[in-house]
VMD Tcl script that draws the C-alpha trace (Angstrom):
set ca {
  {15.29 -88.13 102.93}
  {11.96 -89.46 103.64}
  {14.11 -93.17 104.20}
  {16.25 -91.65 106.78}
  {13.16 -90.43 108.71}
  {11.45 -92.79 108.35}
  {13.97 -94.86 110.20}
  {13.93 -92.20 113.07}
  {10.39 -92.39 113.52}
  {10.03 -96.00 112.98}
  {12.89 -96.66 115.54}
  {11.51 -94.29 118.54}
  {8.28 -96.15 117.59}
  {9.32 -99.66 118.05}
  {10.75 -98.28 121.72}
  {7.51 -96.53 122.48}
  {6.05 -99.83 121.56}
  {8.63 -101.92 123.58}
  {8.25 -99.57 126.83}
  {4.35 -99.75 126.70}
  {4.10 -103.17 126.22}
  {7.22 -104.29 128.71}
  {9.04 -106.03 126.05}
  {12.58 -105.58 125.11}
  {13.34 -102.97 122.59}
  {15.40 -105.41 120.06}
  {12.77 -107.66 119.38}
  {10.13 -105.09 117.43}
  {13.55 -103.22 116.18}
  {14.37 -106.16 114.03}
  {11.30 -106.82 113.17}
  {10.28 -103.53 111.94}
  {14.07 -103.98 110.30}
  {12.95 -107.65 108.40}
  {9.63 -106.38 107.54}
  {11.18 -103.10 105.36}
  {13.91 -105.10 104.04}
  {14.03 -108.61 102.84}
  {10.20 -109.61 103.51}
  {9.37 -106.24 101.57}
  {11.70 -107.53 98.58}
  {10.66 -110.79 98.21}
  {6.53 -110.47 99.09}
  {5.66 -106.97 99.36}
  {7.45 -104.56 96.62}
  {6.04 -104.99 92.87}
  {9.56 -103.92 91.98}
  {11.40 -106.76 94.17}
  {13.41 -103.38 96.06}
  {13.09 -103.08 100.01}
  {11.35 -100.59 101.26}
  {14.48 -99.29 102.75}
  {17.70 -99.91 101.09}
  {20.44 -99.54 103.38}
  {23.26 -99.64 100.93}
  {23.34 -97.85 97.34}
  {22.94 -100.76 95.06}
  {23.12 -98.08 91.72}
  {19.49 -97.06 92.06}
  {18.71 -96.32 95.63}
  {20.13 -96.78 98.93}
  {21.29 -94.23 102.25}
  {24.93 -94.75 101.95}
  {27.21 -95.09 99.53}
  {29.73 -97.41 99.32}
  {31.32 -98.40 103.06}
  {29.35 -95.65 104.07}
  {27.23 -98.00 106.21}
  {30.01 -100.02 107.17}
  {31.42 -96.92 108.93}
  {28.33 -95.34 110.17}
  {27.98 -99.08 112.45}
  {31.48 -99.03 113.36}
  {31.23 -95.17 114.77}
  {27.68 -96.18 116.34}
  {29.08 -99.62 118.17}
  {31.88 -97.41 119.38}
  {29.48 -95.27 121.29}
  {27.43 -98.29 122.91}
  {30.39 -99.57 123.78}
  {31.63 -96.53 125.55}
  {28.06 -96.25 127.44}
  {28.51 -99.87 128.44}
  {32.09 -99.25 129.67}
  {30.90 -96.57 132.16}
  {28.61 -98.55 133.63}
  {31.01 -101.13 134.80}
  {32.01 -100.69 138.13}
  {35.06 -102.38 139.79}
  {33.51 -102.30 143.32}
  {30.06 -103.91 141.60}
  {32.12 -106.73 140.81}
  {33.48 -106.99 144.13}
  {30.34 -107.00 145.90}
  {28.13 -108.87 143.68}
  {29.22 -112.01 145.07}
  {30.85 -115.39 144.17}
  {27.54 -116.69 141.92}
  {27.73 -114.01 139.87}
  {31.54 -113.78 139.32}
  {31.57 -117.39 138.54}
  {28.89 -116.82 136.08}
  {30.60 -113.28 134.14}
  {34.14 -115.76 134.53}
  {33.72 -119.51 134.32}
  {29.87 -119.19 132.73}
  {31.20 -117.52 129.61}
  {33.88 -119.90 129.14}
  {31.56 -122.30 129.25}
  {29.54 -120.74 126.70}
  {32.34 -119.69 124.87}
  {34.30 -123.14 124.28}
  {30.38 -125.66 124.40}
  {28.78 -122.92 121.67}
  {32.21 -122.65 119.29}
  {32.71 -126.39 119.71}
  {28.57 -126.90 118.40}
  {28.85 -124.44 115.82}
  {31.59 -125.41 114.39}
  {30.11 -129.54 114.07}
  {27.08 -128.65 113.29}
  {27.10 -125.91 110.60}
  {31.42 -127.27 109.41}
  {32.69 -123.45 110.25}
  {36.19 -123.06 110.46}
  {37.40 -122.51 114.02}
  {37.76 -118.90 114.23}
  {34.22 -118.51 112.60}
  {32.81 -121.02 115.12}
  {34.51 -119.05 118.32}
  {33.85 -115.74 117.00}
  {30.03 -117.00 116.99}
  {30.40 -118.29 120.40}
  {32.30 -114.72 121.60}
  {29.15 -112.64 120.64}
  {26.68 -115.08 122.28}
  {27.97 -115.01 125.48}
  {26.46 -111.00 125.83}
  {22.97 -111.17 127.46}
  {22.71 -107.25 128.36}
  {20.61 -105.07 130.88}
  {18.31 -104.11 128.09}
  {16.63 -107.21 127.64}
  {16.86 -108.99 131.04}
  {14.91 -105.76 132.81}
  {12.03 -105.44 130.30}
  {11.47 -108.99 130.69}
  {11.59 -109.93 134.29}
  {10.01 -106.54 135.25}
  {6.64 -107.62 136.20}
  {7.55 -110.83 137.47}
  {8.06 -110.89 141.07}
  {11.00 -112.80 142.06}
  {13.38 -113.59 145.43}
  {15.63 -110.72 145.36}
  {18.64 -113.87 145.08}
  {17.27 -114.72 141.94}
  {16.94 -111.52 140.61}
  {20.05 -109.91 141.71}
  {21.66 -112.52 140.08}
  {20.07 -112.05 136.87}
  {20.52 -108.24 136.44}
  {24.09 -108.38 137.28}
  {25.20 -110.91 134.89}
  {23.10 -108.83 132.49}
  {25.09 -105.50 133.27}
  {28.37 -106.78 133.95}
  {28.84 -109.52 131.67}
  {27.95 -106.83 128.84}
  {31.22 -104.97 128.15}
  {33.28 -107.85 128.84}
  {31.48 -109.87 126.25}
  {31.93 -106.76 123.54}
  {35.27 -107.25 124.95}
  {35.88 -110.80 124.25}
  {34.18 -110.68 120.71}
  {36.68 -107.49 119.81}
  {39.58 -109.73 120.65}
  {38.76 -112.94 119.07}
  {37.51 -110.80 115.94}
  {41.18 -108.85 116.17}
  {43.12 -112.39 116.31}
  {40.89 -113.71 113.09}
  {41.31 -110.40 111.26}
  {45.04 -110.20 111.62}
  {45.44 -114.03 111.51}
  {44.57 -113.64 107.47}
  {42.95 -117.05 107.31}
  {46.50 -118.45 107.65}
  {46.64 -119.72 111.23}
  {48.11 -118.24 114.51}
  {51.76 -117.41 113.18}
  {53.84 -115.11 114.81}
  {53.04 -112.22 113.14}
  {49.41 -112.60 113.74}
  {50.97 -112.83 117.45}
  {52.29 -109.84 117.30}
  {49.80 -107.90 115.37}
  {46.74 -109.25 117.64}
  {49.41 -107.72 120.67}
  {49.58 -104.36 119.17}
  {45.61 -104.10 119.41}
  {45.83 -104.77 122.80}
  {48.64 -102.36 123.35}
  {47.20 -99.40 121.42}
  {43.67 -99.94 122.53}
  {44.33 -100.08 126.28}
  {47.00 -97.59 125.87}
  {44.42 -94.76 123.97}
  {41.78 -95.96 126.04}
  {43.93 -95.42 129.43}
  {45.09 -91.78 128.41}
  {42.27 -90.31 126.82}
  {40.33 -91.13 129.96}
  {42.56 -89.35 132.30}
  {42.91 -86.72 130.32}
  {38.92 -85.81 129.51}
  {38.50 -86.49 133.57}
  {41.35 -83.77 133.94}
  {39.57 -81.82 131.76}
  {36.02 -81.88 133.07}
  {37.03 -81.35 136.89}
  {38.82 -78.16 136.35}
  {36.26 -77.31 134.00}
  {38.46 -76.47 130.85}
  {35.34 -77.61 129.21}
  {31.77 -75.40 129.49}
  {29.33 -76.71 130.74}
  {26.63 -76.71 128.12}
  {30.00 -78.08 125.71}
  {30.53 -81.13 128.16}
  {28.53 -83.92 126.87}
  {29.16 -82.67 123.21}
  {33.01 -82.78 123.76}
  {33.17 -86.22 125.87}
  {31.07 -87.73 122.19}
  {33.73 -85.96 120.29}
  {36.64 -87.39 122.56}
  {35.06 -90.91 121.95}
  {34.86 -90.48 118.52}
  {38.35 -88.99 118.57}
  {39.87 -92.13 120.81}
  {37.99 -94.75 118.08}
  {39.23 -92.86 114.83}
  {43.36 -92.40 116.35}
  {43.53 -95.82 117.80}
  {42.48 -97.50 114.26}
  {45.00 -95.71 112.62}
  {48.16 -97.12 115.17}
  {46.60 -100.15 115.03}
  {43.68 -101.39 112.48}
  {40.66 -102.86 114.68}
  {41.80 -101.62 117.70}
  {39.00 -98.60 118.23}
  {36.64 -100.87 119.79}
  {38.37 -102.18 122.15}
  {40.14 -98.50 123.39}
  {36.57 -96.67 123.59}
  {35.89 -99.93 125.68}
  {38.61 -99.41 128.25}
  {37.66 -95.71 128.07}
  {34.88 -96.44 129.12}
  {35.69 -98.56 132.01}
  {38.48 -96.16 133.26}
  {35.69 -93.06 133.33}
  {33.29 -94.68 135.15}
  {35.45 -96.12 137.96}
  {37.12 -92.69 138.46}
  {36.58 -89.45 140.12}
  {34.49 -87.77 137.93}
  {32.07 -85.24 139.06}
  {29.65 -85.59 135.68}
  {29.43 -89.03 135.34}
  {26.00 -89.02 136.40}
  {25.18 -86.51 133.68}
  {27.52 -88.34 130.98}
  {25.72 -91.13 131.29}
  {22.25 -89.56 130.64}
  {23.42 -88.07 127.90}
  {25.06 -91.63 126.62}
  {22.46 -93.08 127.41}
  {19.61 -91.11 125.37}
  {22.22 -91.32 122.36}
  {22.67 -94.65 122.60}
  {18.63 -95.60 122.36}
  {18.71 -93.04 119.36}
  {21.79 -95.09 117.69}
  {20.17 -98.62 118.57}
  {17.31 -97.38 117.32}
  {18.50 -96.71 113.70}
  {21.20 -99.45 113.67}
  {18.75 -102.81 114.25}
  {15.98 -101.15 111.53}
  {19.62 -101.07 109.01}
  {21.19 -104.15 109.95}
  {17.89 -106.04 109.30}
  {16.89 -104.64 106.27}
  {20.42 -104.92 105.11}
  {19.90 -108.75 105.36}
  {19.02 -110.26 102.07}
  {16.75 -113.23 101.78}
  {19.77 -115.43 100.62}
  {20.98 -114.59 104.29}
  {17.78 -115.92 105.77}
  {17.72 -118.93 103.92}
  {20.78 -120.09 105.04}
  {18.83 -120.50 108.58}
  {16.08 -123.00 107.04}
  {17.56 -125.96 107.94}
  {17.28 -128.54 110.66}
  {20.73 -127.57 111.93}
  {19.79 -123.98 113.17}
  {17.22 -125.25 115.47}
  {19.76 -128.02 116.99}
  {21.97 -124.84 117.33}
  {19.43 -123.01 119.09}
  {18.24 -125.75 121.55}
  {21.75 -126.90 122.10}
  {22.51 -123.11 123.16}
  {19.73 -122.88 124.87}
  {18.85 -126.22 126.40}
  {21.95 -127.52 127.00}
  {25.07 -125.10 127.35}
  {22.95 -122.26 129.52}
  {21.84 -124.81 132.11}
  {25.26 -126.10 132.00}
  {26.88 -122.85 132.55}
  {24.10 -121.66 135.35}
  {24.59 -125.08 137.64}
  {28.84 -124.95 137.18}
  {28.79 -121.68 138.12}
  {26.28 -122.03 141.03}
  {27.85 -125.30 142.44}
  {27.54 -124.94 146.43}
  {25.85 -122.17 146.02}
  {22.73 -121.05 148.29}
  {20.76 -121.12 145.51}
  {17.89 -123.98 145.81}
  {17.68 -126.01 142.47}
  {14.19 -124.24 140.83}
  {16.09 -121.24 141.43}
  {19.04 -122.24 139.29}
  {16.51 -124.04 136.97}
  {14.79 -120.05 136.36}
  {18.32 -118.67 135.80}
  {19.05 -121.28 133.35}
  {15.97 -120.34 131.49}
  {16.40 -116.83 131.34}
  {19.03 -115.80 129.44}
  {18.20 -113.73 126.18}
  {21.00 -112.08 124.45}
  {20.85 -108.56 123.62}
  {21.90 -105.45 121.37}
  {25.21 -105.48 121.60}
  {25.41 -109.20 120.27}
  {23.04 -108.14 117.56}
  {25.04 -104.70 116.94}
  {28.83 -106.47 116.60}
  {27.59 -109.92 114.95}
  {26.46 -107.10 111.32}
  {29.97 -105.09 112.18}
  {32.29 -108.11 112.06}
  {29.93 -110.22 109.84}
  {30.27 -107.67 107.14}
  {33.65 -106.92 108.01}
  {34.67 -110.48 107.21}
  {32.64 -110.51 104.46}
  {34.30 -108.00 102.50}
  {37.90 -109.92 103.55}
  {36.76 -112.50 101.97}
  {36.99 -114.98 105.03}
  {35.34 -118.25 104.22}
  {31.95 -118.55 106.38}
  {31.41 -114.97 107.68}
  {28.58 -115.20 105.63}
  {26.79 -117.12 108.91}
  {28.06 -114.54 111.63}
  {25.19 -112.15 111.46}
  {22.11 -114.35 110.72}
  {23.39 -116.96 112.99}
  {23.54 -114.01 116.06}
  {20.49 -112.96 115.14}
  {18.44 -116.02 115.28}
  {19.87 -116.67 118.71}
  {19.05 -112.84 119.62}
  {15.65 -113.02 118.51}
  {14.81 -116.74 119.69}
  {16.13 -116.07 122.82}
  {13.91 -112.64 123.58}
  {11.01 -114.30 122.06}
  {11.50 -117.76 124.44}
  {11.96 -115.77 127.36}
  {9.26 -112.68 126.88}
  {6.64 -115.34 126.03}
  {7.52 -117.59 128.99}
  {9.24 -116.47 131.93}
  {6.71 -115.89 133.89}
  {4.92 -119.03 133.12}
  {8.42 -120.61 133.67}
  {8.10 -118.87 137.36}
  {5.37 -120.47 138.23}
  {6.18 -124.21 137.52}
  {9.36 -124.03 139.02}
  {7.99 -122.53 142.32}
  {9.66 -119.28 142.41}
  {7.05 -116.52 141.56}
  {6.37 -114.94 144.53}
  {2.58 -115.15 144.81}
  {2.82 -111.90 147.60}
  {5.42 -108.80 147.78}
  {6.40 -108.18 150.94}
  {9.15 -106.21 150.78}
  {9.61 -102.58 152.54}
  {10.67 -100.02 151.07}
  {11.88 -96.74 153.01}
  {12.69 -93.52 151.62}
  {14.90 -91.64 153.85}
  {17.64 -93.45 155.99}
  {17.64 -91.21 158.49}
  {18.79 -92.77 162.59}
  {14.65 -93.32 162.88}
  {14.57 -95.13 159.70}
  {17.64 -97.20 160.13}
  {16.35 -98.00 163.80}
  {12.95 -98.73 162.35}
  {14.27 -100.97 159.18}
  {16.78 -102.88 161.71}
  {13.38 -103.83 163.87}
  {11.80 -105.22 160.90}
  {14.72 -106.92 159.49}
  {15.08 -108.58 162.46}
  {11.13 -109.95 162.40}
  {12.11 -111.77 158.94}
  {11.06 -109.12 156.89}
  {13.38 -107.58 154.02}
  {14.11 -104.17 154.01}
  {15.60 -101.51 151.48}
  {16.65 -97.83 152.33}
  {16.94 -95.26 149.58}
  {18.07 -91.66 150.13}
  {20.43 -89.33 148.71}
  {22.12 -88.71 151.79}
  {25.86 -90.53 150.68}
  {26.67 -90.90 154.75}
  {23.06 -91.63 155.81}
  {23.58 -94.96 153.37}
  {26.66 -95.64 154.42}
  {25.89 -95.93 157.78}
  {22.84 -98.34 156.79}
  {25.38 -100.34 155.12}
  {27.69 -100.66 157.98}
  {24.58 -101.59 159.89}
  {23.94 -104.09 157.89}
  {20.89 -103.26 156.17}
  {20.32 -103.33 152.33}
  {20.71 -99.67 151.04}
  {21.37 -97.76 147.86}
  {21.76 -94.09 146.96}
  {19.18 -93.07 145.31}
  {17.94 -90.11 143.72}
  {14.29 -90.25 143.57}
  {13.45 -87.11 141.72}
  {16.34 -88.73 138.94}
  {16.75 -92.34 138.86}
  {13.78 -94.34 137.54}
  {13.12 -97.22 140.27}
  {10.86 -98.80 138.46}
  {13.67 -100.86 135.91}
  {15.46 -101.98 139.14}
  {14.38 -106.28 138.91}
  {16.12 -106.64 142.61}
  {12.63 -104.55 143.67}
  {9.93 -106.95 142.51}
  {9.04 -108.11 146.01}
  {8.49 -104.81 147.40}
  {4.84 -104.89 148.59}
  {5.07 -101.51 150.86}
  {6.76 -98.01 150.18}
  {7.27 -96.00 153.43}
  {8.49 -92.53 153.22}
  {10.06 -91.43 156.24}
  {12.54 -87.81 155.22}
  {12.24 -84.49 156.81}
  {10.92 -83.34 153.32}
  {7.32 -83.15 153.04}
  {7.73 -82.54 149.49}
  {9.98 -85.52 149.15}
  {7.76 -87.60 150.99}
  {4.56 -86.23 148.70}
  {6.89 -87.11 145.19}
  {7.39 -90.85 146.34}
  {3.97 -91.51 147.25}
  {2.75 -89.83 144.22}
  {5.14 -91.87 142.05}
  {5.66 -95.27 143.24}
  {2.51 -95.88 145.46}
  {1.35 -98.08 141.91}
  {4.91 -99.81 141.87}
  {6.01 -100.17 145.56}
  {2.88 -100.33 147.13}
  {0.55 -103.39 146.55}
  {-0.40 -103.79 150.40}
  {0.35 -100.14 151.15}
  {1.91 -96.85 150.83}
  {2.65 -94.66 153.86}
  {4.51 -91.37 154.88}
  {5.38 -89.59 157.68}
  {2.43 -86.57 157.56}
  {3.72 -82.97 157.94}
  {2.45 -80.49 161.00}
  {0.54 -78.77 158.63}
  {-1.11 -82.13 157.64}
  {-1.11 -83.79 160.89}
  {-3.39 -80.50 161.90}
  {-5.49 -80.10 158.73}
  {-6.15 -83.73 156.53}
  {-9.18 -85.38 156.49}
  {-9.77 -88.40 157.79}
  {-9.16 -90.40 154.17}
  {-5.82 -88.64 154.40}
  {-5.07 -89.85 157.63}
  {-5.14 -93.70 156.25}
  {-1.66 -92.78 154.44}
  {0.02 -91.50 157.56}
  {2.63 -93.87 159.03}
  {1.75 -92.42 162.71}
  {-1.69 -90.76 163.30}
  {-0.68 -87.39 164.98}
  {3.13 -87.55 164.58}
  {5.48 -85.38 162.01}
  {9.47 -86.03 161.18}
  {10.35 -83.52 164.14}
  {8.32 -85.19 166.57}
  {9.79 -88.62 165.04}
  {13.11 -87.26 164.98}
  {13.02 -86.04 169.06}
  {11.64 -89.26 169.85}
  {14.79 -91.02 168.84}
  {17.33 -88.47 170.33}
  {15.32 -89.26 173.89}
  {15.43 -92.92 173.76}
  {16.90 -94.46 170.43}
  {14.70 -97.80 171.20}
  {11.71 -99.49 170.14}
  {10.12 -100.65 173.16}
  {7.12 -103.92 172.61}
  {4.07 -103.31 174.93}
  {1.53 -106.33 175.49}
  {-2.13 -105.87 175.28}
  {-4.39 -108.30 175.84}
  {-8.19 -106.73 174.40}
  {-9.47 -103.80 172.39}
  {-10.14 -101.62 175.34}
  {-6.30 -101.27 176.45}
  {-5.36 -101.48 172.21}
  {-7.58 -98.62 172.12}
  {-5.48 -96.96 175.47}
  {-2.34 -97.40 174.44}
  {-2.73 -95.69 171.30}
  {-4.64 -93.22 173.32}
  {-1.77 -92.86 175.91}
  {0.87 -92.42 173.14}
  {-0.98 -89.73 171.14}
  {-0.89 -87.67 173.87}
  {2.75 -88.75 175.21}
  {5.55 -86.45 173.63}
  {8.47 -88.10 172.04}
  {6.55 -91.70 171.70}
  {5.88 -93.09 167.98}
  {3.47 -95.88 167.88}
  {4.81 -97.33 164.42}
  {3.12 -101.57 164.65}
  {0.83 -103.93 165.31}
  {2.11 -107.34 166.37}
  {-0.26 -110.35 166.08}
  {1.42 -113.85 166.17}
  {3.97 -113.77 163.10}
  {2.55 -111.23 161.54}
  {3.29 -107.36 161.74}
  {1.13 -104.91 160.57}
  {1.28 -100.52 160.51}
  {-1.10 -99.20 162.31}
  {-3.09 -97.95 159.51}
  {-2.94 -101.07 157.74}
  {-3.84 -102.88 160.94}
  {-7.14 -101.09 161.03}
  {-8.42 -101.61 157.65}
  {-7.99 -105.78 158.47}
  {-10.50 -108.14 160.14}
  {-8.48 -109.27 162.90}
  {-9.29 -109.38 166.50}
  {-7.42 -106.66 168.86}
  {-6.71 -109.60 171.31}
  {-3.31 -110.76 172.56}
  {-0.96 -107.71 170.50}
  {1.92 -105.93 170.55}
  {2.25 -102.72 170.19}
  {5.89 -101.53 169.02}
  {6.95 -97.79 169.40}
  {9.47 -95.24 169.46}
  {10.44 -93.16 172.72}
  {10.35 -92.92 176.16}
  {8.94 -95.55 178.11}
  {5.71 -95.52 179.28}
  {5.04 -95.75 182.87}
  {2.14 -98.41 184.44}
}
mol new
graphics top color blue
foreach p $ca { graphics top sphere $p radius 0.5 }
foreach p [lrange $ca 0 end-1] q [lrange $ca 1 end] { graphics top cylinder $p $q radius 0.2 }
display resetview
């Protein structure tokens, strides 16, 4: 008992750690896993027993038998399922030609260059060396956000980055399940036509569970057969369900069905998914969280010895050095991207949980078939999982800096609300050079920002966390612009520290405009102006009209004039190239000579 909570505690723990510290949750997991298991055994325990003993061994241990062998197998099949939702057809569509080539082309790459290495360099058999290759090709969202979270990046750069993290994530689960299948059903006796046919029926049974059981929870959740306080209880049981009948039509197939499962729920019409994926998610940090403390201490110092040679390192820096770069610059070839830029990408690249999670599955899957070699799988995947994290936590951001593509200033702006002001507004600054995001939870207000062709997402602000989202590092200003003064309050409150390094600013209520003090009145986006008085001036003239002032005395009266002038927003200060807010304008040092003076509204006359 105390073993198994201890575990629990440990685990949460290590992700406290991981979340204060901005580091990615794997790396003290496996540790914490190493330290209680083989380093206890061989330096620590008088007794030469780990601290925590994974497997009974006569003595002592949490499971029995395969006990642990099924407990992983049950736990990957509901990361796998999480990781499934999350992939989104139209995501792939949109997220450009870079970073389809890399998901496609770069994992083939990485694939065929890291089998081929493995298998010279260590004299694996084929399927060994491929099956190796399969698992590295996952880098994962979990450890490509932590990492690149404080380091402010070109949004290119970093859109690239966190796609290939989430996309490339269940489709490398996906290509490790099927090279595993074709080993496990190949017997060690080469592709024959039986193993042909067997490796089919996976396919067949997985996709065809996976399909089926999809539709028919979706059915089942929109016309509410299911409670709602029974719903995320009965989607785990489903999973669970889909895993257990598929590995009975067809032996390894479970994976590979809670996969497609997966996939199908999250690109349908589901009204929960939002909600099913909380759920999955918080599960799936719980499940992570016990699995990398086992699988490490479950690894035996015989295991680790295997890695002290001169040929693991070559491995590594091949991998690293060699194959990543080589993947990154095929896959960006005519590309926009400027050649530091696709020197960073090549350098970031850690791999993640689910490599970690699969390489102890079908390591000690293989193990117990007896197939010659599998002994390598799992400390192999591991050493690449935990050199990677370390390399890239330890220097990315130094890496940033040499290769010119840390952004020494954010200057992004970021609205909340994309209201007809705020998309009139954002268009204006877009087209001064600057970049601009909209957030709202208005599903047509974003669309029409889209169709404008400005960059917006639906957003939830009182829900989704903004602060994981790498494609915001360069926002240097946070502008809140709704009709909801409590909306408006939240995201200052919240993401002023995040969002807004030169600035934070909101549109003030009536209530405000009449009774703030004059510290207040610094975070106001217009001085004396609320959302209705924004809202009028763009339903009387839907422009932003540039007036030209040439000293401080007629600065001073045209801010004067439009204070007093219904339906007329000053929103800018114009000096040269640069744009300031108003507010922001007055807290600088420059000279009120030769400006412009942007607003919203009628136009003035004289």
């Amino acid at each position: 008992m105390l073993e198994l909570a201890g575990i629990i505690i440990l685990g949460i723990l290590a992700q406290w750690f991981a979340w204060k510290f901005k580091i990615p949750a794997i790396l003290p997991l496996i540790l914490i896993g190493l330290l209680v298991g083989p380093i206890a055994a061989e330096y620590l325990s008088e007794d030469g027993a780990k601290w925590i003993e994974p497997i009974w061994n006569g003595t002592k241990g949490l499971f029995p038998g395969d006990g642990l062998y099924y407990f992983v197998s049950l736990a990957i099949s509901i990361i796998l399922f999480e990781g499934g939702l999350t992939l989104k057809r139209s995501e792939i569509k949109n997220v450009g030609p870079v970073i389809t080539k890399l998901i496609t082309l770069g994992s083939a790459i990485t694939f065929f260059g890291a089998g081929i290495i493995a298998h010279f360099i260590f004299n694996l058999s084929w399927e060994i060396s491929f099956l190796f290759s399969g698992l590295i090709i996952v880098t994962g969202p979990t450890v490509i956000t932590p990492i690149l979270r404080n380091i402010p990046l070109k949004k290119d750069i970093s859109t690239v980055l966190k796609w290939e993290g989430i996309l490339i994530d269940p489709i490398g689960a996906l290509v490790a399940v099927l090279v595993f299948e074709f080993i496990s059903v190949g017997g060690g006796g080469g592709f024959t036509k039986i193993a042909l046919m067997e490796f089919g029926k996976i396919v067949l049974f997985g996709t065809s569970f996976g399909f089926t059981f999809a539709h028919a929870l979706a059915f089942a959740i929109n016309k509410k057969f299911i409670p709602h306080y029974l719903l995320n209880v009965a989607s785990l049981s489903v999973v669970l369900l889909v895993f257990i009948l598929s590995e009975n039509f067809a032996h390894e197939s479970g994976l590979l069905a809670v996969v497609v499962m997966g996939m199908v729920l999250g690109n349908g019409k589901l009204k929960n998914i939002k909600e099913l994926l909380y759920f999955k998610e918080s599960l799936s940090i719980l499940l992570i969280s016990m699995l990398f403390i086992l699988l490490s201490a479950n690894i035996n110092i015989d295991d680790l010895m295997l890695l002290y040679t001169w040929k693991t390192a070559a491995l590594f820096a091949i991998v690293v050095f060699v194959i990543r770069p080589l993947a990154v610059f095929v896959s960006t070839r005519k590309s926009k991207l400027k050649l530091n830029e696709k020197l960073f990408i090549s350098w970031v690249g850690p791999r993640g949980i689910v490599a970690a999670g699969i390489a102890s599955l079908f390591g000690s899957k293989l193990l117990k078939q007896g197939v010659e070699g599998a002994e390598y799988i799992t400390p192999l995947v591991f050493m690449i999982v935990l050199g990677t994290v370390l390399l890239n936590a330890t220097t990315a951001r130094f890496f940033a800096k040499m290769v010119g593509v840390f952004l020494k200033s954010s200057n992004a702006i970021l609205f909340v609300g994309a209201s007809n002001p705020a998309r009139l507004i954002a268009n204006y600054l877009k087209k001064k050079g600057k970049r601009v995001i909209l957030i709202d939870s208005n599903k047509d207000f974003i669309e029409q920002a889209i169709s404008d062709g400005l960059e917006a997402f639906k957003v939830d602000i009182y829900d989704d966390d903004l602060t994981d989202n790498i494609e915001l590092n360069d926002v240097g200003y946070l502008i809140a612009l709704t009709g909801s003064d409590t909306v408006n309050n939240f995201a200052l409150n919240n993401f002023s520290k995040s969002f807004g390094e030169h600035g934070a600013y909101k549109i003030a209520s009536s209530v405000e405009n009449l009774e703030a003090t004059e510290l207040e009145r610094k975070s106001f986006l217009s001085p004396n102006d609320d959302y209705i008085n924004v809202s009028e001036a763009y339903r009387e003239n839907p422009m932003i009209i540039e007036v030209k002032v040439e000293n401080e005395i007629e600065y001073n009266n045209v801010l004067d004039v439009l204070s007093k002038v219904e339906k007329s927003i000053p929103l800018f200060v114009e000096k040269g190239e640069k744009i300031y807010l108003i507010p922001e304008f007055e807290k600088t040092n420059e000279t009120k000579e030769g400006l412009t003076l942007p607003y919203l509204g009628m136009k003035l006359k004289g």
